[in-house]
C-alpha positions as CSV (number, residue, x, y, z in Angstrom):
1,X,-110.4,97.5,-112.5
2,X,-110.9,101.5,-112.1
3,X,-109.9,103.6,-115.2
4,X,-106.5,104.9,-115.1
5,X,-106.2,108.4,-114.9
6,X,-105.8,110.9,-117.9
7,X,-105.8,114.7,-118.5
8,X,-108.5,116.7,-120.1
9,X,-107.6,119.0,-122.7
10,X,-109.4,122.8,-122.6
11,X,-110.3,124.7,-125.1
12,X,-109.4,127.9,-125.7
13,X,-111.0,130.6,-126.8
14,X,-112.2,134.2,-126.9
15,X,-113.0,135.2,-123.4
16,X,-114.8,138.5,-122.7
17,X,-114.2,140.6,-119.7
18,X,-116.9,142.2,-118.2
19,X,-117.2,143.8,-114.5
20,X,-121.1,141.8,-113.7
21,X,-122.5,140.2,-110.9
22,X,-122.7,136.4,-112.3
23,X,-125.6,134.4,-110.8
24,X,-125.2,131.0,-110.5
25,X,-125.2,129.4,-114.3
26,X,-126.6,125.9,-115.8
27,X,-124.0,123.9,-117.3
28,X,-124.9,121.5,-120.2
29,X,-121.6,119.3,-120.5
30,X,-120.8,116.3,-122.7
31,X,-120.9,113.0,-121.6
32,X,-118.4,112.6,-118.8
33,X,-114.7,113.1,-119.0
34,X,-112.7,110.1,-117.7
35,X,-111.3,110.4,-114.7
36,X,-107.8,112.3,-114.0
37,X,-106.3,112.5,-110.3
38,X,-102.0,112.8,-110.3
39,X,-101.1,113.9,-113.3
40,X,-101.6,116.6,-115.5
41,X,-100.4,117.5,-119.6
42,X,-103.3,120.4,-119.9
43,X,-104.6,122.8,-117.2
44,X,-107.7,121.5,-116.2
45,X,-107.9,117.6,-114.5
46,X,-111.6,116.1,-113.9
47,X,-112.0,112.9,-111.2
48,X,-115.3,111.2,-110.0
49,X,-116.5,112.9,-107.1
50,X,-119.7,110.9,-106.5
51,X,-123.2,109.4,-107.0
52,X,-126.6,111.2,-106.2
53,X,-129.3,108.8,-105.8
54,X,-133.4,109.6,-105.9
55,X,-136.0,107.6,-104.0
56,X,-137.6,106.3,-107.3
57,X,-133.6,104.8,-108.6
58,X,-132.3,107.7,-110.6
59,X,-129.1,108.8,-110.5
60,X,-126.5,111.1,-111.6
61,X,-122.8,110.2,-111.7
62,X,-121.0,113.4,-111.0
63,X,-117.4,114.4,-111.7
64,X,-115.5,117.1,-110.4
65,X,-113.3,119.2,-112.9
66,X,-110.6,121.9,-111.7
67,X,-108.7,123.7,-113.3
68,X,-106.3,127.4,-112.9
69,X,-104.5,129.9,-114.7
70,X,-105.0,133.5,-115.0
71,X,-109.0,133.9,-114.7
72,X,-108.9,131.7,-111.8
73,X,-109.5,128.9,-110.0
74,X,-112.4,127.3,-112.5
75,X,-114.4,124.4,-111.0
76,X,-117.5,122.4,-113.0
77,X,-119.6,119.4,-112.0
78,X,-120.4,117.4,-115.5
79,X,-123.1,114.5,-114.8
80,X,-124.6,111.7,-116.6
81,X,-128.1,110.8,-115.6
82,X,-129.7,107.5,-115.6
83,X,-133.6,106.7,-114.7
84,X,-135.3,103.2,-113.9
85,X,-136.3,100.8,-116.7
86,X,-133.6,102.2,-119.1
87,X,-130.1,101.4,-119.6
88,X,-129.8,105.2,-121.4
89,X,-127.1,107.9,-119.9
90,X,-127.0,111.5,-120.7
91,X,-126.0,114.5,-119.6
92,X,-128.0,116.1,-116.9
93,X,-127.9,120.2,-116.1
94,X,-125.8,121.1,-113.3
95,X,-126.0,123.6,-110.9
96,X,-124.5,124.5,-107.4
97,X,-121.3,126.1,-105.0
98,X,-117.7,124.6,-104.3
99,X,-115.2,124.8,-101.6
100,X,-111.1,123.5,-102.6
101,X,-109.4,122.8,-98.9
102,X,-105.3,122.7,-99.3
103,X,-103.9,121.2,-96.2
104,X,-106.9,121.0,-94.4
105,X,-107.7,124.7,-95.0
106,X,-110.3,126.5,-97.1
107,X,-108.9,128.5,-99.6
108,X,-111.2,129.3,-102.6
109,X,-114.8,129.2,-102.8
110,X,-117.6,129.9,-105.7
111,X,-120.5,129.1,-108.1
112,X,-120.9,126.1,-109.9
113,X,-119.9,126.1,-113.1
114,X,-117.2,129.5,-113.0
115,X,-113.9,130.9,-112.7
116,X,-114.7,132.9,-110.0
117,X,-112.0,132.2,-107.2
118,X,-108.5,133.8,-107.0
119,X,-106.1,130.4,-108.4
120,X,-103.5,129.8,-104.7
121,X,-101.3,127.6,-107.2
122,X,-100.3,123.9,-107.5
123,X,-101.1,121.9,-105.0
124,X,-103.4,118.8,-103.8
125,X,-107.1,120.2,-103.6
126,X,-110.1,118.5,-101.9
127,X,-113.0,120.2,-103.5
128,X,-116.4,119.7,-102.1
129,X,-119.6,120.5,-104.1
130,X,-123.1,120.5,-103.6
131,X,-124.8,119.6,-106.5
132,X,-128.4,120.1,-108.1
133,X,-128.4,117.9,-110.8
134,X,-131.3,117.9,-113.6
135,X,-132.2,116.3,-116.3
136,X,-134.5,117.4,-119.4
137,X,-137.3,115.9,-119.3
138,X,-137.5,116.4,-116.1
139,X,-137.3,112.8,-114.9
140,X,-134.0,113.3,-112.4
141,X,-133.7,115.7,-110.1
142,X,-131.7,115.6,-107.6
143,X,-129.5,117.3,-105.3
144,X,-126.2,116.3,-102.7
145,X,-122.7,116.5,-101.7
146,X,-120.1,115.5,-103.8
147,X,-116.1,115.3,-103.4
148,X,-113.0,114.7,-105.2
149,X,-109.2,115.0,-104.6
150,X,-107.1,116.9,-107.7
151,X,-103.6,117.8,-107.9
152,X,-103.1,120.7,-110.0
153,X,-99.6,121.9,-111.3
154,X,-100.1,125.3,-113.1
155,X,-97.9,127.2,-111.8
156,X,-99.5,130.8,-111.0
157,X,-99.0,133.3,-113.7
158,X,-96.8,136.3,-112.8
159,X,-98.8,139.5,-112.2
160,X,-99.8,141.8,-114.9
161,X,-101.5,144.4,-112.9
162,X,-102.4,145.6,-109.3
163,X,-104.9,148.0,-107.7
164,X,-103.8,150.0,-104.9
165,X,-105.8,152.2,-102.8
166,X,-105.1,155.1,-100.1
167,X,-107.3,154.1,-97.2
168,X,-108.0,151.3,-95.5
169,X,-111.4,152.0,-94.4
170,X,-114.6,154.0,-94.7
171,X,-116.8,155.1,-91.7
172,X,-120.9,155.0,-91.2
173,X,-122.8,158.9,-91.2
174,X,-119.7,160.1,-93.5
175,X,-118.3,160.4,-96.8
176,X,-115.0,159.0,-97.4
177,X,-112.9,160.0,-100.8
178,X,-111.1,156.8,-101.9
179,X,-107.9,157.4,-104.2
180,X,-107.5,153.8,-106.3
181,X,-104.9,153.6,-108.1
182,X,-104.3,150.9,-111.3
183,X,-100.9,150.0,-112.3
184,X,-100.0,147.7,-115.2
185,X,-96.4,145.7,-114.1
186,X,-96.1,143.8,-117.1
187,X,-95.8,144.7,-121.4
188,X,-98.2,142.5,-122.0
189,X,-101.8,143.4,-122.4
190,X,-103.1,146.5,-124.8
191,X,-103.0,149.1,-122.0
192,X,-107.0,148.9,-121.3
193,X,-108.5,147.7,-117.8
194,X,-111.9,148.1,-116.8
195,X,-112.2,148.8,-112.4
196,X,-115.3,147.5,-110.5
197,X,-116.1,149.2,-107.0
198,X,-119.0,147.8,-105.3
199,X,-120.8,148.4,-101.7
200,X,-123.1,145.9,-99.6
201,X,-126.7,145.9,-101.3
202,X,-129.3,147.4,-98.8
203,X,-127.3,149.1,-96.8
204,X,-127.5,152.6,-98.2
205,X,-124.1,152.7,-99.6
206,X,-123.6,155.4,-102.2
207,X,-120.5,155.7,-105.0
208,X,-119.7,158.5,-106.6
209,X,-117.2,160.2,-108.7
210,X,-116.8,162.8,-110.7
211,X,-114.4,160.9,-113.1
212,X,-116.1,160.4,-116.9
213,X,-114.4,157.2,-116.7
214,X,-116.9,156.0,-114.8
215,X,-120.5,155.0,-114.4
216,X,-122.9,153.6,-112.2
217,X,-123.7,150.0,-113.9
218,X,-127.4,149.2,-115.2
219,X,-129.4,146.1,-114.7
220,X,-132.4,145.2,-115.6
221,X,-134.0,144.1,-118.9
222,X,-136.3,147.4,-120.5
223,X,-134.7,150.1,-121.7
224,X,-134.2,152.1,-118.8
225,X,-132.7,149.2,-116.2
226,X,-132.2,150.5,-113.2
227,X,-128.5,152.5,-112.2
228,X,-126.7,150.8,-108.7
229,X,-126.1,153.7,-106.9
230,X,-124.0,151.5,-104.8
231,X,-121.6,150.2,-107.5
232,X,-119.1,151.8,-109.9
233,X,-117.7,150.8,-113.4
234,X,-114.7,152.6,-114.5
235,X,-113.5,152.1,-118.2
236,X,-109.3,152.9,-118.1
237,X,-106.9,152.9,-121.2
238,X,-103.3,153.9,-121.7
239,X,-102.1,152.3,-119.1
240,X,-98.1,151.1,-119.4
241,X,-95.6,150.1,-117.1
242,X,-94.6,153.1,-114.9
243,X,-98.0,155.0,-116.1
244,X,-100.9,154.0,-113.5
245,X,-104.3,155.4,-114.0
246,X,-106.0,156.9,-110.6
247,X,-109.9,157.1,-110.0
248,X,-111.0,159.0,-107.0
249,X,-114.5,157.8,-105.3
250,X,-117.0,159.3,-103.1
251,X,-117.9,156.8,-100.7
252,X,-121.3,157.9,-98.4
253,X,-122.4,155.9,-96.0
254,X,-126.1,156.0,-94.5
255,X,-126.0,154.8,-90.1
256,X,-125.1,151.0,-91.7
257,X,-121.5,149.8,-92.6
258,X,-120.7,148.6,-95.3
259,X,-117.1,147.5,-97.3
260,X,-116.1,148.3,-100.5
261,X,-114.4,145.5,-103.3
262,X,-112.9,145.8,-106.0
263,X,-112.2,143.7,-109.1
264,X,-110.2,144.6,-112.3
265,X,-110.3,142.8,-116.2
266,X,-108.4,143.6,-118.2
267,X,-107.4,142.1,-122.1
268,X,-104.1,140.0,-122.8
269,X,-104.5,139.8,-126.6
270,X,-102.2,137.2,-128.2
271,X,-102.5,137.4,-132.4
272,X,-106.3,136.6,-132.7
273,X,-106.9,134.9,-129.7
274,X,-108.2,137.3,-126.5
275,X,-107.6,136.4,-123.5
276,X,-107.6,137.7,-120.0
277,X,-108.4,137.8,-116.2
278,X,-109.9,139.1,-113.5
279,X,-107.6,140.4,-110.5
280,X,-109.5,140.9,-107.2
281,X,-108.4,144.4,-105.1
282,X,-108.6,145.6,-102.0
283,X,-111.0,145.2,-100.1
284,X,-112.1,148.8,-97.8
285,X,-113.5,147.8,-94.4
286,X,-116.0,149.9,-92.6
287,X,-115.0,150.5,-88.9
């Protein structure tokens, strides 16, 4: 008889926001959830999704977990691991990229585990994953496509804030000024946002502005790192509804194109507890 469905419950905690590129992460869940498919009492619903099978008998029973609200559309692939000769289970590493299809069309994509996709709202969601799947020691390891079907009924939060800009686009050979502007729509939230403007990597792109607000972000691990010349990080407070912040950015194009994204965090603190989200901007397009 197949396990009847049932919710799992998140837990909630501080979450930081921070304007970094996130490379693809290593979860190390728990054993796996139970399966939940049509009903849902928390915001996040987990289903089996499928089994990845090695040439030598091991295998990894992955599950699917979805789940959305103001950070996003959050996908993870928990999986327990089982090798030859041994009637053991346990948790494996997982690693990889999903797809969620409403009505038979993509709508949200991103790294496995993260919140990294705008949340479209309730709805049935196929989500297809391919999976690396590892265990320690390294006795499984094994990759493949994996799919589940999750109904989701968080209703999408109201907006808090929005990012507007004055152009549409940016042109190769030229520098284009770029007027964003960030408005805060709701009371909620402490008035502080942080703005992330970033070019295509290798194409010559340049941001610039003569705003203190805002810096060229550093990566690397010494103590210099290294600047992105074609990225910006701007740090705004005060903001309140009817008081939006404006940054103006030099954008200089070399003979390649290239678009320019945006992202904003901002803080919804609630008592102790810190929340918050990530809103995607506009996008500028290079004709």
């Amino acid at each position: 008889m197949p396990n009847r469905p049932r919710s799992v419950p998140i837990l909630a905690g501080a979450a930081l926001v921070c304007l970094a590129l996130v490379p693809p992460a290593w979860a190390r869940p728990g054993p796996a959830p139970d399966p939940a498919t049509a009903t849902e009492a928390a915001s996040t619903l987990c289903a089996p999704a499928g089994t990845l099978r090695g040439p030598g008998g091991q295998r990894a029973a992955v599950v699917l977990c979805a789940g959305g609200g103001p950070r996003g559309l959050s996908v993870s692939a928990p999986a327990t691991c089982r090798v030859p000769g041994t009637a053991t289970r346990y948790a494996c590493l997982t690693s990889g990229a999903w797809t969620a299809r409403r009505a038979g069309r993509t709508v949200a994509s991103g790294a496995l585990p993260g919140a990294d996709a705008v949340y479209p709202g309730p709805g049935t969601y196929t989500i297809t994953a391919d999976v690396h799947a590892r265990s320690a020691p390294e006795s499984v390891d094994l990759r493949g496509r994996v799919r589940a079907t999750l109904t989701l009924h968080t209703p999408v939060a109201a907006p808090t804030h929005r990012v507007e800009v004055d152009r549409t686009s940016v042109r190769p050979g030229a520098t284009t000024t770029l007027t964003y502007t960030v408005h805060q729509d709701s009371a909620a939230g402490d008035g502080s946002a942080r703005l992330g403007l970033i070019g295509e990597e290798g194409t010559g792109a340049r941001l610039a502005a003569d705003d203190a607000r805002c810096v060229s972000p550093v990566t690397g691990g010494d103590r210099a790192g290294t600047r992105l010349g074609h990225a910006l990080d701007c740090t705004l407070t005060g903001l309140r509804p009817g008081r939006p912040a404006t940054v103006r950015v030099r954008v200089t194009l070399g003979p390649a194109c290239s678009t320019v994204v945006s992202k904003l965090g901002y803080w919804l603190p609630r008592g102790q507890e810190v929340t918050g989200g990530m809103l995607p901007g506009p996008t500028v397009r290079c004709d």
